[in-house]
MDTraj code that builds the backbone (N, CA, C; nanometers):
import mdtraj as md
import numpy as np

residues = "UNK UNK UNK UNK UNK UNK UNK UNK UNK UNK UNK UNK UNK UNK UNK UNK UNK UNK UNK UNK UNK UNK UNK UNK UNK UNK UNK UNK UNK UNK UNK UNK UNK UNK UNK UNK UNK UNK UNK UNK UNK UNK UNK UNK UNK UNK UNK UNK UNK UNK UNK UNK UNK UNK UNK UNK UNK UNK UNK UNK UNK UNK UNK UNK UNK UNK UNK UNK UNK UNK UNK UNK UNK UNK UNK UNK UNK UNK UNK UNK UNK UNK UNK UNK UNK UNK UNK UNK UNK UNK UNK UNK UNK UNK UNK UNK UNK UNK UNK UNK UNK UNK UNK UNK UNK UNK UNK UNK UNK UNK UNK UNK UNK UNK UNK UNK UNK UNK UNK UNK UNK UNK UNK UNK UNK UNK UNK UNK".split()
xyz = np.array([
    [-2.8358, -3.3745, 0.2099],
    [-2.7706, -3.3106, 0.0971],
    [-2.6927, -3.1868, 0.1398],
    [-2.7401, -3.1017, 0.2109],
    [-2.7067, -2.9782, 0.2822],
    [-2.5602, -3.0297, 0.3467],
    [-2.5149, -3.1424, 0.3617],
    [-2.3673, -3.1599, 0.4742],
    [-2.2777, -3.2104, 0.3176],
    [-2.3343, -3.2416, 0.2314],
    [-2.2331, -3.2539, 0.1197],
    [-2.1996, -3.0853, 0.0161],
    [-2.2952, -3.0157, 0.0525],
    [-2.2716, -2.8583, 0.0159],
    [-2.1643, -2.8059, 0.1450],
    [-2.1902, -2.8169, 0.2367],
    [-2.0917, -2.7771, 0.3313],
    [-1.9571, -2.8092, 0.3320],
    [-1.9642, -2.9966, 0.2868],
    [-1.8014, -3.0499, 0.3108],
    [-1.7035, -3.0037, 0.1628],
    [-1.7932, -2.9603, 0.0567],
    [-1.7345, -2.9222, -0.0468],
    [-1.6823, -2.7775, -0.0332],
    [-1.7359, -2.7228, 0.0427],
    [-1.7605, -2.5972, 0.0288],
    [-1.6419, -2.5777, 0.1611],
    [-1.6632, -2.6479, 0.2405],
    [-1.5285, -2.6461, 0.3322],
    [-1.4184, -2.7253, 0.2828],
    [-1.4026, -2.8061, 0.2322],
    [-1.2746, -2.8490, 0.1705],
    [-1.2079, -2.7205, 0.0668],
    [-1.3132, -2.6130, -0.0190],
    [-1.2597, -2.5463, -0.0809],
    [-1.1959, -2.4084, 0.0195],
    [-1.2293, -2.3883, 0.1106],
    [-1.2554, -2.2891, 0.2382],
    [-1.0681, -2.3464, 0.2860],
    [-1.0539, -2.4337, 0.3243],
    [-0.9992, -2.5012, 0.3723],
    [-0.8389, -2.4948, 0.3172],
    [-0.8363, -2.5376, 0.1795],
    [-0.7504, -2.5129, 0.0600],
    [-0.6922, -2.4009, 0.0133],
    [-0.7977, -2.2813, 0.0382],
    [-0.7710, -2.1606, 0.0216],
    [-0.6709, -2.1073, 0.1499],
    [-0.7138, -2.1479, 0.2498],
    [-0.6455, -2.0640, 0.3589],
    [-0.5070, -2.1489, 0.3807],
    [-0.4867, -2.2732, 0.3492],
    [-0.3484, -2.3604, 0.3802],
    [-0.2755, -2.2397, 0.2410],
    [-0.3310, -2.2656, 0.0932],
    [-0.3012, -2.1971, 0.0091],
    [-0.1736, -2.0278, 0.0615],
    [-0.3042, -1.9543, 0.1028],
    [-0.2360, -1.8173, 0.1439],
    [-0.1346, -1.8713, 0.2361],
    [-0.1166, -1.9421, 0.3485],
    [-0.0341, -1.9595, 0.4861],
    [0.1185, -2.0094, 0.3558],
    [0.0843, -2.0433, 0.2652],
    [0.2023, -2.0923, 0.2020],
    [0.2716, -2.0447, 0.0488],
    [0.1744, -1.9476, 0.0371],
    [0.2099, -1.8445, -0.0701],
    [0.2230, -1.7375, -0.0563],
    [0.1862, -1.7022, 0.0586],
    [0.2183, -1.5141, 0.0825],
    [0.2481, -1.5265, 0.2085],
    [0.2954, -1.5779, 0.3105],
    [0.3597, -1.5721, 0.4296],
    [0.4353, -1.6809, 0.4753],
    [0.4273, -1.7528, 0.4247],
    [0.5423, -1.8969, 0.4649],
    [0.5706, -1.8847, 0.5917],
    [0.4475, -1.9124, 0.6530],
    [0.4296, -1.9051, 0.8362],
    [0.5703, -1.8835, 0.8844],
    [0.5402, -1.7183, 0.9444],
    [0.6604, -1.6553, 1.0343],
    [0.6748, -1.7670, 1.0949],
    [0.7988, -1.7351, 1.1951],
    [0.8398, -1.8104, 1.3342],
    [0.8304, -1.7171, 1.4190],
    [0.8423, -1.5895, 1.3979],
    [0.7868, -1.4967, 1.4928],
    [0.6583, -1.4696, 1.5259],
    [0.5383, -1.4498, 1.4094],
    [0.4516, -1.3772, 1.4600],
    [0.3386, -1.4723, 1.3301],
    [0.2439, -1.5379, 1.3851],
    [0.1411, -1.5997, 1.2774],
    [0.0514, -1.5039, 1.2293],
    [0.1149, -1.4362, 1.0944],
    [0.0874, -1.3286, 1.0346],
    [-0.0317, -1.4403, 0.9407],
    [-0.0206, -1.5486, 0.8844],
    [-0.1117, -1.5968, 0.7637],
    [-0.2172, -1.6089, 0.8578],
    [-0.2095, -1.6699, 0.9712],
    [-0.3469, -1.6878, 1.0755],
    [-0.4324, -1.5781, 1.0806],
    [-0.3250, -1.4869, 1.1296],
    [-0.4481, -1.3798, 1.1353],
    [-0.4939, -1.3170, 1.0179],
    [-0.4683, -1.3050, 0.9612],
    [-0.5006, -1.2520, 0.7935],
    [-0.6578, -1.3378, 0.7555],
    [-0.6302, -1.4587, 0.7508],
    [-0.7308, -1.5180, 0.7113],
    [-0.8012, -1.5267, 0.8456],
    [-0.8099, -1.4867, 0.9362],
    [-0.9121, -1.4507, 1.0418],
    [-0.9705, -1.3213, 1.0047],
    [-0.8920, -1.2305, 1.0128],
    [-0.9784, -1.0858, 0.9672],
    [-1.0578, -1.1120, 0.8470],
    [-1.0193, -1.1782, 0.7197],
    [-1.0707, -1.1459, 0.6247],
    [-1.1647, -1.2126, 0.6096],
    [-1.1611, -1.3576, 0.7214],
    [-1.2913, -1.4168, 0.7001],
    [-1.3726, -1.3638, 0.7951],
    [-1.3525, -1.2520, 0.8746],
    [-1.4587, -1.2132, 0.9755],
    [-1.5101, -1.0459, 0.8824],
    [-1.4764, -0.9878, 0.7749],
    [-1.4916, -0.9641, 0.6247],
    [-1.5897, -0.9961, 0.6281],
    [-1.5596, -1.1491, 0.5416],
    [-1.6530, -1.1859, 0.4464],
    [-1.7982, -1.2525, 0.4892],
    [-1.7770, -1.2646, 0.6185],
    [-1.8562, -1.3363, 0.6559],
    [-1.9679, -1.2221, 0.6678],
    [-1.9637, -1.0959, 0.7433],
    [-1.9914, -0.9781, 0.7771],
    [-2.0943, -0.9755, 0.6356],
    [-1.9680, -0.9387, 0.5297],
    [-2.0390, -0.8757, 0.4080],
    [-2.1293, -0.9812, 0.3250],
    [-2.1352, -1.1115, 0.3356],
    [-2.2173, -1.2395, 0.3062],
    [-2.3441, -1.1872, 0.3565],
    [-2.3325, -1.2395, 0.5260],
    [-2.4923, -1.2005, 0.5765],
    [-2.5470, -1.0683, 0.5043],
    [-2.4746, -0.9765, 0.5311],
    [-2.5705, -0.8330, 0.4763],
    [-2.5662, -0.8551, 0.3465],
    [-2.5104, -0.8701, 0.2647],
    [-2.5132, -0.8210, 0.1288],
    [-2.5763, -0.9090, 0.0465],
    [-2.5697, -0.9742, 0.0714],
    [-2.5727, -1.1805, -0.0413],
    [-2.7759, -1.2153, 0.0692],
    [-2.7355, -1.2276, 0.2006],
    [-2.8454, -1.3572, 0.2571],
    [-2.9553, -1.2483, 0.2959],
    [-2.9438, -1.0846, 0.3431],
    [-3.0747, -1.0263, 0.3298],
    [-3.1087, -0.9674, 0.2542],
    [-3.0598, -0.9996, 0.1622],
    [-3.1376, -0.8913, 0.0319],
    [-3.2178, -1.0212, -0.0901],
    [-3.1184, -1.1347, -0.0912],
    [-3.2031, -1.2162, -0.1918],
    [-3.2175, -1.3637, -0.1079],
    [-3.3324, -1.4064, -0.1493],
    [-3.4313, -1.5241, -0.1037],
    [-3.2423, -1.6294, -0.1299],
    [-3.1831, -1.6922, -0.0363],
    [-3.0899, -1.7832, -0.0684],
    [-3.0940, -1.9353, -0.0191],
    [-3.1302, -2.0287, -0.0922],
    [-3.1620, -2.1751, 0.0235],
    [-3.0772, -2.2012, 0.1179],
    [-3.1328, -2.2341, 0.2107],
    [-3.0464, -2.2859, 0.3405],
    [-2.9379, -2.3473, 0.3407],
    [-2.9143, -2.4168, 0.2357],
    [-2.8069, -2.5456, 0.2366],
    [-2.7152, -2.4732, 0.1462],
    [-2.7523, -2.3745, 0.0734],
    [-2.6381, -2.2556, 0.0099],
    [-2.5629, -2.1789, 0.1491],
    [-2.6348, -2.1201, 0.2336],
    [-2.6211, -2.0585, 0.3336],
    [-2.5415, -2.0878, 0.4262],
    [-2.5590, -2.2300, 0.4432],
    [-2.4451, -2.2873, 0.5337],
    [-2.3406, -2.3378, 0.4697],
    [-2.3138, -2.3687, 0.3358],
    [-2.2426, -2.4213, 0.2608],
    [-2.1182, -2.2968, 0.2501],
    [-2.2076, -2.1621, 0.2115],
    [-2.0868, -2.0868, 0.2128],
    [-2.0340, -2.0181, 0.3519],
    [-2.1444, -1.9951, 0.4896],
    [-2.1117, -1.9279, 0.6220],
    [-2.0190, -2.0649, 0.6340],
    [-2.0988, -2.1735, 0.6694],
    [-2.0095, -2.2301, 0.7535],
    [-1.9014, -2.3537, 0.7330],
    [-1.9392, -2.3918, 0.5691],
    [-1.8622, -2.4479, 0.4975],
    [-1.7082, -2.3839, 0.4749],
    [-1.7768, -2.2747, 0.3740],
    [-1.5990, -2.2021, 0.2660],
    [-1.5776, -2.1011, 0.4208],
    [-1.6246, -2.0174, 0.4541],
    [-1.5522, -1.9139, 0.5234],
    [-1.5508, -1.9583, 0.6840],
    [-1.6034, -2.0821, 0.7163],
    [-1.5674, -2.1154, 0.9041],
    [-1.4312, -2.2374, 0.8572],
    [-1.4410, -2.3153, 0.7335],
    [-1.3160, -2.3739, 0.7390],
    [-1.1844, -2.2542, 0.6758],
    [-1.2113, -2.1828, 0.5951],
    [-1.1115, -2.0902, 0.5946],
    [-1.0706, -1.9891, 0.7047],
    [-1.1387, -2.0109, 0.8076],
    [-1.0716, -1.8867, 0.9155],
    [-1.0617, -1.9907, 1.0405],
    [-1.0109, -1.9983, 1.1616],
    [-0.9438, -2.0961, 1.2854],
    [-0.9367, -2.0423, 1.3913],
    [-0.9674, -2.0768, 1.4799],
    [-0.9712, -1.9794, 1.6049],
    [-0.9406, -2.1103, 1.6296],
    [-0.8628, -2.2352, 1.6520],
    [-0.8440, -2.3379, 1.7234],
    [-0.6623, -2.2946, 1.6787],
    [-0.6284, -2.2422, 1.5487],
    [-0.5201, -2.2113, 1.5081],
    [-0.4735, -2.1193, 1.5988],
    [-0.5420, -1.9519, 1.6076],
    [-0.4856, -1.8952, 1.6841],
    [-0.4828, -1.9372, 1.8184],
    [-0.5695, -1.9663, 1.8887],
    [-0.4964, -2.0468, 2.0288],
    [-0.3948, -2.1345, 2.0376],
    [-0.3618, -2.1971, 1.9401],
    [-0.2378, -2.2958, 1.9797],
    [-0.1140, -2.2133, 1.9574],
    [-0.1461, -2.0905, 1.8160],
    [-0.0544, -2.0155, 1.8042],
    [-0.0147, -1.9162, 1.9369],
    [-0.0805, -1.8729, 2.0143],
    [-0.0973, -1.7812, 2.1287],
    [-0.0572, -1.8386, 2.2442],
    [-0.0702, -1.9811, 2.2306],
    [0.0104, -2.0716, 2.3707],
    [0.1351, -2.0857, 2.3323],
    [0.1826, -2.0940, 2.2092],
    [0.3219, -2.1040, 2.1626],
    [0.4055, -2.0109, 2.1882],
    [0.3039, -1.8366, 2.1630],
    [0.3872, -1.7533, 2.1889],
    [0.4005, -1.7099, 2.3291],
    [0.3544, -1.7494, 2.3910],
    [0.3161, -1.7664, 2.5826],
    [0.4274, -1.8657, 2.5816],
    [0.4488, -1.9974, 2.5630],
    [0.5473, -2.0625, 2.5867],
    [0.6686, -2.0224, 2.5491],
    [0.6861, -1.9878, 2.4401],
    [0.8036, -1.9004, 2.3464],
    [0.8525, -1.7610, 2.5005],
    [0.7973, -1.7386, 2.5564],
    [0.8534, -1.6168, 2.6407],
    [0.7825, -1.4860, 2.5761],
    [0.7110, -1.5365, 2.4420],
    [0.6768, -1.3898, 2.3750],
    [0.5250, -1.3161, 2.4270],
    [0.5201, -1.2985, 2.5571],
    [0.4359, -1.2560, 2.5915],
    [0.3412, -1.1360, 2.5461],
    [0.4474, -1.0131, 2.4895],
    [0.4089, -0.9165, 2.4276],
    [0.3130, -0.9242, 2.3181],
    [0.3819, -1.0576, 2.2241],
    [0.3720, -1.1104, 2.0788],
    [0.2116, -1.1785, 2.0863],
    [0.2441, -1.2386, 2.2137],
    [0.0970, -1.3048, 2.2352],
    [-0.0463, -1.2156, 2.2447],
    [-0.0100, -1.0829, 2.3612],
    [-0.1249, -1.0153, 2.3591],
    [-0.1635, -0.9473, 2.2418],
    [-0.0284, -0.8806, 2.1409],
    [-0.0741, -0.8362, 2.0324],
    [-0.1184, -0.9138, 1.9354],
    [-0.1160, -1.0012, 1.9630],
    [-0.2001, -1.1297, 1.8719],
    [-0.3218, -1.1084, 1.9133],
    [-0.3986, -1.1585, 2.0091],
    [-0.4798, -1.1822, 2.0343],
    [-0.5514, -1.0723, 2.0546],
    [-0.4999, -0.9384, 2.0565],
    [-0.5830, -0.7866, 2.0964],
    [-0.6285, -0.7682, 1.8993],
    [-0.5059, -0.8050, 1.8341],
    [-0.5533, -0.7627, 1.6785],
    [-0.6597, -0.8424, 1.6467],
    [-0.6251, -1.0021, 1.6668],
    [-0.7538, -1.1018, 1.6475],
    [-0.8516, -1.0556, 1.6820],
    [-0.9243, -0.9778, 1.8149],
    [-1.0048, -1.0113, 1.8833],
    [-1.1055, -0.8604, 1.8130],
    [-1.0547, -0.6988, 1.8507],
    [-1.0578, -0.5992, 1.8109],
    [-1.0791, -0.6032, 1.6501],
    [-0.9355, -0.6467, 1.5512],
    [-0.9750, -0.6698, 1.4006],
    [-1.0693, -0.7127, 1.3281],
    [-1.1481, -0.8077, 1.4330],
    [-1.1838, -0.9155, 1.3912],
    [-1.3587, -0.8344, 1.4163],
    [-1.3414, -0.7813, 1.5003],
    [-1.4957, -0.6998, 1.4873],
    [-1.4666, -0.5779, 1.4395],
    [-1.3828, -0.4942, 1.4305],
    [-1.3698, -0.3901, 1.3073],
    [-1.3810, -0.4367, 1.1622],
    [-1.3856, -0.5531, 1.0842],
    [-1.3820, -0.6354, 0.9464],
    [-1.4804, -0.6323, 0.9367],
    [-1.5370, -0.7085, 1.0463],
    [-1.6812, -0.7398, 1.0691],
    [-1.8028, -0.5902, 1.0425],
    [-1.7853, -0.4979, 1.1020],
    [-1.8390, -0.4045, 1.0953],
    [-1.8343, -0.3243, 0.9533],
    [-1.6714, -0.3518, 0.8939],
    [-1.6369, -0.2778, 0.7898],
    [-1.7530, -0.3530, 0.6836],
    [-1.7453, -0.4645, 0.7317],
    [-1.8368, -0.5780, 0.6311],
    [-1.9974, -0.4938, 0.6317],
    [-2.0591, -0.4893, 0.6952],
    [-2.1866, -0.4630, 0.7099],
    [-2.1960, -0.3088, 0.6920],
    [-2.0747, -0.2452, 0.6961],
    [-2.0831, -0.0608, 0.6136],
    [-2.1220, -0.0495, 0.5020],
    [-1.9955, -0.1536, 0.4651],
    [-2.0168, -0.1355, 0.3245],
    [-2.1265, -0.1583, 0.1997],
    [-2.1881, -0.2549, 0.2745],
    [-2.3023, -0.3092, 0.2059],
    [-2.3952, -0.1863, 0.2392],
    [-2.4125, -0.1758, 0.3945],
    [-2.5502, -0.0330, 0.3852],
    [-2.5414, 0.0782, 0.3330],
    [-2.3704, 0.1672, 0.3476],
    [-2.3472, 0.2673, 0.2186],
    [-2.4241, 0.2491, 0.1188],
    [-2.3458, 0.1156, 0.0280],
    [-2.4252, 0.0832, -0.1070],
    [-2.5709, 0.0842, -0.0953],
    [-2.6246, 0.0227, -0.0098],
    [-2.8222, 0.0540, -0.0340],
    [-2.8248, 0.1599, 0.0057],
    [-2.7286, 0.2735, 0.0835],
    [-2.7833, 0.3982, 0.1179],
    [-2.7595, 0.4568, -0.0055],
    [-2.6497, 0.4466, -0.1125],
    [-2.6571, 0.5253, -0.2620],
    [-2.7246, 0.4995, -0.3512],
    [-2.7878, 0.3955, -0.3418],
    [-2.8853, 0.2975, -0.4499],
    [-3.0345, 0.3794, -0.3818],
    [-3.0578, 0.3927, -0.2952],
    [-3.1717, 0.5009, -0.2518],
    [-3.1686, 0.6188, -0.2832],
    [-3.0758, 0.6511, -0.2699],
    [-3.0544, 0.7865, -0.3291],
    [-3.0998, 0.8753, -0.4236],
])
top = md.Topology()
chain = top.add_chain()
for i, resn in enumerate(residues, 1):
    res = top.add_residue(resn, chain, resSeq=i)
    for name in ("N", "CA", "C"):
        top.add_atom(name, md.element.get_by_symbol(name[0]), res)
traj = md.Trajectory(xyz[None], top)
């Protein structure tokens, strides 16, 4: 039952991120601005999920993976940015490439972190 919570949950994951690549960035030719977007934000949400949502309340397993690795691992691609990053390596855009991959890599654990602040702030004011 748990892989039919996931495939739903990634088909919606999935939808969302083709969605943004084609409503708010109409994939550069220069620089795969929708890729990384929905990389940071799913390295966000994912961040603020675990802390906020999976240790604070009892959540079943097959919820758990449905939304980690269902909605937010099919909404974010790291198979995307590599093909995008060989393109811009092939393209001559060498520059384009490292700043890709330095924002991916760096952003992507600053989100992450921002994710898990924010949640402990909040239990640090709720103690308060």
């Amino acid at each position: 039952m748990a892989y039919l919570w996931i495939g739903f949950a990634g088909f919606l994951g999935a939808i969302l991120r083709y969605s943004i690549s084609l409503f708010l960035f109409h994939e550069s030719a220069v620089f795969p601005f929708a890729t990384l977007s929905v990389n940071l934000i799913g390295s966000f949400l994912l961040a603020w999920f675990i802390t906020a949502i999976v240790k604070r309340f009892s959540i079943p397993d097959h919820l758990k993976a449905a939304i980690g690795t269902g909605f937010i691992g099919s909404f974010t691609t790291f198979s995307t940015l590599s093909v995008e990053t060989v393109t811009l390596i092939q393209n001559q855009d060498l520059f384009l490439a490292f700043v890709y991959v330095f924002i991916s890599i760096v952003g992507g654990l600053m989100m992450s972190r921002l994710g898990y602040r924010l949640v402990e702030e909040k239990q640090t004011d709720e103690h308060a």
